[in-house]
C-alpha positions as CSV (number, residue, x, y, z in Angstrom):
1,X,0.0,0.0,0.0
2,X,1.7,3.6,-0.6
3,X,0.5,5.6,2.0
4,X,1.7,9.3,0.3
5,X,1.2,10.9,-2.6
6,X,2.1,14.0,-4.1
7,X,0.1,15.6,-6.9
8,X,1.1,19.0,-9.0
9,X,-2.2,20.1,-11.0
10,X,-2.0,23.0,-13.2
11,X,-4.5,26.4,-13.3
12,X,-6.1,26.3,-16.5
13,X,-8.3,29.2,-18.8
14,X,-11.0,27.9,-20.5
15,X,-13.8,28.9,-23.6
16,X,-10.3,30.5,-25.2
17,X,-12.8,33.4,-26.4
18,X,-15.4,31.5,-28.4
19,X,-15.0,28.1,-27.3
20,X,-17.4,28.4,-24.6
21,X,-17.5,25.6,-22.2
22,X,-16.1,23.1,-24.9
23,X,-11.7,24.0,-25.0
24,X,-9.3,24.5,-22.2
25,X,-6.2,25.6,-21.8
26,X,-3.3,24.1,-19.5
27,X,-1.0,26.9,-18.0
28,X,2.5,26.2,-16.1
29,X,1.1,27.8,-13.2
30,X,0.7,24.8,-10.5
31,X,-0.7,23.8,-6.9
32,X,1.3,21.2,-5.4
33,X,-0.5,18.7,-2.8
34,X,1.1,16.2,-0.6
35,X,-1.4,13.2,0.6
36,X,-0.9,11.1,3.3
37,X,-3.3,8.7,5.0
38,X,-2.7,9.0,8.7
39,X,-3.9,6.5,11.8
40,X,-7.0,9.0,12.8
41,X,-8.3,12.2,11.9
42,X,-8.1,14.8,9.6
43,X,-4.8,17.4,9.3
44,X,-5.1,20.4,6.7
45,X,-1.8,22.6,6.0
46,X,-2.1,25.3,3.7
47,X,0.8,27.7,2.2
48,X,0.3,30.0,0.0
49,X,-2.7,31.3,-2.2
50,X,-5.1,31.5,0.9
51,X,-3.0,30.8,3.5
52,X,-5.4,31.3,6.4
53,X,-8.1,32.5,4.5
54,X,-9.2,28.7,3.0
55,X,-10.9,25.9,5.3
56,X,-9.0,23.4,7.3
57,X,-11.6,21.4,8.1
58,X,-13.8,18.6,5.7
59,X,-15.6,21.7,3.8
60,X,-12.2,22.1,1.9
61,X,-13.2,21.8,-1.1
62,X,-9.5,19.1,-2.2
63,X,-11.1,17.3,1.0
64,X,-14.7,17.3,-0.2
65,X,-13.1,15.8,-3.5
66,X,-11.0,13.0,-1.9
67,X,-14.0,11.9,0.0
68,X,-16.2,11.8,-3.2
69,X,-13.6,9.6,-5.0
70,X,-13.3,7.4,-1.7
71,X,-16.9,6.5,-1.6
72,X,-16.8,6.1,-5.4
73,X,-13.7,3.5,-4.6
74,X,-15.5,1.7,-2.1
75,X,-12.4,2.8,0.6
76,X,-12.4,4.5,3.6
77,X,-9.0,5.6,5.2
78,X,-8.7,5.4,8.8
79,X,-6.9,9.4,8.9
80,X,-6.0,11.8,6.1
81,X,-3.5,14.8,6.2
82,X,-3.1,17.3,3.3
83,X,-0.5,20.1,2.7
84,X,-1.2,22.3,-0.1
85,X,1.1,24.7,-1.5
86,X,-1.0,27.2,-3.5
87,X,-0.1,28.9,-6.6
88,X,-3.2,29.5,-8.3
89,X,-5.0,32.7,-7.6
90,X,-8.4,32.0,-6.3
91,X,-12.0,33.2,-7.6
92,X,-9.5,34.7,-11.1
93,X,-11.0,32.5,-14.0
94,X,-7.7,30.4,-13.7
95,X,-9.3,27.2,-12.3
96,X,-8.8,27.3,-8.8
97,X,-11.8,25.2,-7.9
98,X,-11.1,22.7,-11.2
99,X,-7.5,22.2,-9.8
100,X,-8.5,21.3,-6.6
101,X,-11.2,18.7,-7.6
102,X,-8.8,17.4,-9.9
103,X,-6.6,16.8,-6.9
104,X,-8.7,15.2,-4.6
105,X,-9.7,13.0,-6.7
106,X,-6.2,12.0,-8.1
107,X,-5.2,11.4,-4.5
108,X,-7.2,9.5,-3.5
109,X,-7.2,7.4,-6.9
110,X,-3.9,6.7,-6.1
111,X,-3.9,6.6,-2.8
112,X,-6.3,3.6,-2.8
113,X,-5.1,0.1,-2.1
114,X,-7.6,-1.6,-4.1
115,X,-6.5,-0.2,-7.6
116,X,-3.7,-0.8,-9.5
117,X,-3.5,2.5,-11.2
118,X,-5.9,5.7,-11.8
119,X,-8.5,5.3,-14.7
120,X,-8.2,8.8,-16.9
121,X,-11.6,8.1,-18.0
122,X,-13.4,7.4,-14.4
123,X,-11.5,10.5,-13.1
124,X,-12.8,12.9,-16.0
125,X,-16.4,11.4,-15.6
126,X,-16.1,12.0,-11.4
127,X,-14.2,15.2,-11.8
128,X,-16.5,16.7,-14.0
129,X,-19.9,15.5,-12.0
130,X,-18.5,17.4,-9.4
131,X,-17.1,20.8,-11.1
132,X,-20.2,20.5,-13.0
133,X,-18.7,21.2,-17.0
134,X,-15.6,19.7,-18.1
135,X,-13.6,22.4,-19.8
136,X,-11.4,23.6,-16.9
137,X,-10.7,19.6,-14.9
138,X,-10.1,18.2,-18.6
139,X,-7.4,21.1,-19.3
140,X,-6.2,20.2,-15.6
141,X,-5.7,16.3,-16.2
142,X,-5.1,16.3,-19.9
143,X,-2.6,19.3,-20.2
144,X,-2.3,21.4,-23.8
145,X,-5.3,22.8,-25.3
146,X,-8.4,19.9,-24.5
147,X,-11.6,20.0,-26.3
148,X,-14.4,18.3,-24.1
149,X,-17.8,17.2,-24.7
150,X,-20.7,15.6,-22.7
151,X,-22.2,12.3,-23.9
152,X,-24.1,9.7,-22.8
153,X,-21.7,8.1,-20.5
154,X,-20.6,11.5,-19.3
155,X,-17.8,13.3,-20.2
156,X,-15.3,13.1,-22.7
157,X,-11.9,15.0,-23.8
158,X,-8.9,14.8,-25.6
159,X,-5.8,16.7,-25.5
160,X,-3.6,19.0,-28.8
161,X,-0.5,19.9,-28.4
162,X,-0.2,24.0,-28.5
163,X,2.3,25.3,-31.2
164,X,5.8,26.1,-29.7
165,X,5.0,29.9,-30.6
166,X,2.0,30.5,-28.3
167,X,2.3,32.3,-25.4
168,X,-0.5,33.0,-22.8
169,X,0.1,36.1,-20.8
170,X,-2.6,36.2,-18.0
171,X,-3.8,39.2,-16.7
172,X,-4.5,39.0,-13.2
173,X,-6.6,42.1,-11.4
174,X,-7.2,42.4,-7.5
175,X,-10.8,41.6,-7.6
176,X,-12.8,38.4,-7.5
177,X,-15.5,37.0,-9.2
178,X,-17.9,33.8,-8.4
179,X,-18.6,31.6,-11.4
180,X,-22.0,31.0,-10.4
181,X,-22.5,35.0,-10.5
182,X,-20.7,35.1,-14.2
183,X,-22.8,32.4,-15.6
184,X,-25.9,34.0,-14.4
185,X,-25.8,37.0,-16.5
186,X,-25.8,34.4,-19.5
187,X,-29.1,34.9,-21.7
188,X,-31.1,31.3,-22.3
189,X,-31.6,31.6,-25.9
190,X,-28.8,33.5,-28.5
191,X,-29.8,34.5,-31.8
192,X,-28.9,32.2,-34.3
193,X,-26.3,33.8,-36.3
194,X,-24.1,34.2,-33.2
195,X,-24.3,30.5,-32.6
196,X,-23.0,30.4,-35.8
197,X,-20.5,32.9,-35.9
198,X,-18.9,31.1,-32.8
199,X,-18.8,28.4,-34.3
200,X,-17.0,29.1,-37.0
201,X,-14.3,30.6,-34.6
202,X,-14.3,28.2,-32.4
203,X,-13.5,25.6,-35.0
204,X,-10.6,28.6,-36.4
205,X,-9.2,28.2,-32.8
206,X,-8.0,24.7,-33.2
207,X,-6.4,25.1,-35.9
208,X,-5.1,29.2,-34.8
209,X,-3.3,27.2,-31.1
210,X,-1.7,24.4,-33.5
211,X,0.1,26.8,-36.0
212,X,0.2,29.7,-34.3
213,X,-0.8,31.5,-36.6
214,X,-4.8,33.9,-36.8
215,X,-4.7,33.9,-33.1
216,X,-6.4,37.6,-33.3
217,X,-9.6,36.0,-35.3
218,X,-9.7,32.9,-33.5
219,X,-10.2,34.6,-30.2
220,X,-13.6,36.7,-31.5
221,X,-16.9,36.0,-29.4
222,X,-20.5,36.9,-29.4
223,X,-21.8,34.7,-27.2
224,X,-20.9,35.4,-23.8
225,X,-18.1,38.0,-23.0
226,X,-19.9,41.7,-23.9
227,X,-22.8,39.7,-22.0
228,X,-21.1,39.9,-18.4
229,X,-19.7,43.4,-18.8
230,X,-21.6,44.5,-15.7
231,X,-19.5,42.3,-13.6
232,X,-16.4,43.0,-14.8
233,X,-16.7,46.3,-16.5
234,X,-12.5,46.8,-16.1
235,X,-12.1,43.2,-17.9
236,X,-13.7,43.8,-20.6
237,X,-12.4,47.1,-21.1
238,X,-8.9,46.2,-21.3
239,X,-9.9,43.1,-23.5
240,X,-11.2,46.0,-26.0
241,X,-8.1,47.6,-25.3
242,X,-5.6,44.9,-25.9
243,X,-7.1,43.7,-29.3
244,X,-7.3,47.3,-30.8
245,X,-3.6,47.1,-30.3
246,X,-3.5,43.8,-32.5
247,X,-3.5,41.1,-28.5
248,X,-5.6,37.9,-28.8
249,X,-7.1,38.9,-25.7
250,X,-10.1,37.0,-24.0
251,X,-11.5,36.9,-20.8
252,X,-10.2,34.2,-18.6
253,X,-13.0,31.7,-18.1
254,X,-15.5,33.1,-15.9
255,X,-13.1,36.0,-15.4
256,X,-12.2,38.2,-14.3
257,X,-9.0,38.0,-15.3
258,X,-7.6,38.3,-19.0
259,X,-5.9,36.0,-21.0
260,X,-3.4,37.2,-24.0
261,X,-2.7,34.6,-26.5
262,X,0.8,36.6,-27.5
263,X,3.7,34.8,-30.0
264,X,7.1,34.5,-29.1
265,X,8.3,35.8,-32.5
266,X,5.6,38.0,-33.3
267,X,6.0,41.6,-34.0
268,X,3.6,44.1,-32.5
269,X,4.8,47.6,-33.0
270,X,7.8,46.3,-34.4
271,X,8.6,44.8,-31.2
272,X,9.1,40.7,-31.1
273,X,9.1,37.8,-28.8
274,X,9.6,39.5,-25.1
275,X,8.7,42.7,-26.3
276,X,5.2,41.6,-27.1
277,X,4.7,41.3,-23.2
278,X,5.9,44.7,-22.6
279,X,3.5,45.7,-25.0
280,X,0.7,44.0,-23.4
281,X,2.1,45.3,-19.7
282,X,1.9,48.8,-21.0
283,X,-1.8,48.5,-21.7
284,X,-2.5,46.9,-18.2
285,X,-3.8,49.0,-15.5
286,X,-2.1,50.0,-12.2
287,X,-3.2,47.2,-9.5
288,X,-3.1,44.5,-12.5
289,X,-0.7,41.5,-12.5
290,X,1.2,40.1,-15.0
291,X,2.1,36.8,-15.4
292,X,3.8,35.2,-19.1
293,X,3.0,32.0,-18.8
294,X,3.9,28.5,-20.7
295,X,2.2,26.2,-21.9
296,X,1.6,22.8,-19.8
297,X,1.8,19.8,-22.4
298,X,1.0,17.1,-20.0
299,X,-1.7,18.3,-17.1
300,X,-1.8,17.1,-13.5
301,X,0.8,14.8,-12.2
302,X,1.0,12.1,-9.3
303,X,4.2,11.3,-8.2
304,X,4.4,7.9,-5.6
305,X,6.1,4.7,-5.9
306,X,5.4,1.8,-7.7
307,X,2.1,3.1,-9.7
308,X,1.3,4.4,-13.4
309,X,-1.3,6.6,-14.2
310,X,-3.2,4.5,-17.2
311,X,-3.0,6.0,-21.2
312,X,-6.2,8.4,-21.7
């Protein structure tokens, strides 16, 4: 039986612009959890993003997701103690909440003595039942830009590679903002030639993130973005902003930060490669972070002896 594990998830930005709900990106931007069952007892140790703001009891939300896999496993361990080291701003649009569940449920996947290795496909289905759409926990697993999908024996994904020229830059401001308050200002029916349109775009974006190349026409929306402006007025302001000045820009997920889909070689104001960030920093607000990010090609990882996570 391995006792301890260690898992490293990655934050991820999903919908990419038009891809709503349906694409994810992986970013090298990670939370790091350390699993141990224990004799008795529950021990939470948190360092980091929310550091003594975050519960340390069963309502934390890595612990709610353990327990959910456990009872899904048939296995109860006698004592559990978790220590998290948090990278991944909270309530951003970066997948805070994805890369937690995606944790929990990877612990205790592997954690369990009755299995033999973690089943990709049981972990997307549980992952997603409990983050309740699968864009942001397939991005977490799968790593790369994932396209998901919900069929009739739950949810599906598969993982691209993103071309070597991509480079997100995320846009992080100090304010927060609840999914469940983003996704309410979401009209129930959209007229049909903005389905369409996004469509389209969200079909360009494939191919835009594997060639690098019509990144600023890949990223147009109509479907849900200009829709939240009256939560995050600032957000979409310096989206408007940043793609006037030639940026892929896109709100993060459910916001509200912003996500810049730069090139390393591109020229923007005859600037290239780094210089294309300190274009982008220029446009950014005072009170704003900035954080160039890479690329994650391969998604959450469990590290513990003996054990293989199976092919996806």
């Amino acid at each position: 039986m391995t006792d301890r594990v260690t898992v490293r998830v990655p934050a991820t930005s999903a919908n990419l612009g038009p891809a709503f709900d349906c694409a994810g990106l992986a970013l090298a931007h990670h939370d790091v959890l350390d699993f141990a069952v224990v004799r008795e007892g529950l021990t939470v140790e948190i360092d980091g993003v929310g550091a003594g703001e975050l519960p340390t009891d069963e309502s934390h939300l890595v612990v709610r997701a353990f327990r959910a896999a456990c009872a899904e496993l048939g296995w109860s361990p006698a004592g559990l103690r978790l220590s998290a080291r948090n990278a991944i701003p909270q309530g951003r649009g970066m997948g805070s909440s994805a890369a937690a569940v995606v944790a929990g449920v990877l612990g205790a996947w592997a954690l369990c003595p009755d299995v033999d290795a973690v089943d990709g496909n049981a972990v997307l289905r549980l992952t997603t039942e409990l983050e309740g759409h699968p864009d942001n926990v397939a991005a977490c697993l799968l790593g790369g830009l994932t396209l998901s999908w919900m069929g009739e024996r739950g949810a599906g994904a598969d993982s691209l590679p993103v071309h070597e020229d991509v480079r997100p830059v995320v846009l992080v401001p100090g304010a927060t903002l609840s999914t469940e308050v983003a996704r309410g200002l979401l009209p129930d029916v959209v007229p049909h030639a903005d389905a369409a349109f996004n469509a389209g775009r969200s079909a360009l974006l494939v191919h835009a993130l594997t060639s690098a190349t019509l990144l600023l026409e890949a990223t147009e929306d109509r479907l849900h973005q200009r829709q939240r402006t009256a939560a995050m007025p600032a957000s979409l302001a310096l989206v408007d902003r940043l793609r006037a000045a030639g940026h892929a820009a896109v709100i993060s997920g459910a916001g509200p930060s912003v996500l810049v889909l730069a090139r390393r070689t591109a020229v923007v104001g005859e600037r290239a490669g780094d210089g294309e960030v300190q274009a982008i920093s220029s446009l950014v607000p005072e009170g704003w972070t900035v954080l160039p990010l890479d690329v994650d090609p391969t998604g959450a990882r469990v590290d513990r002896p003996a054990r293989q996570v199976s092919s996806r």
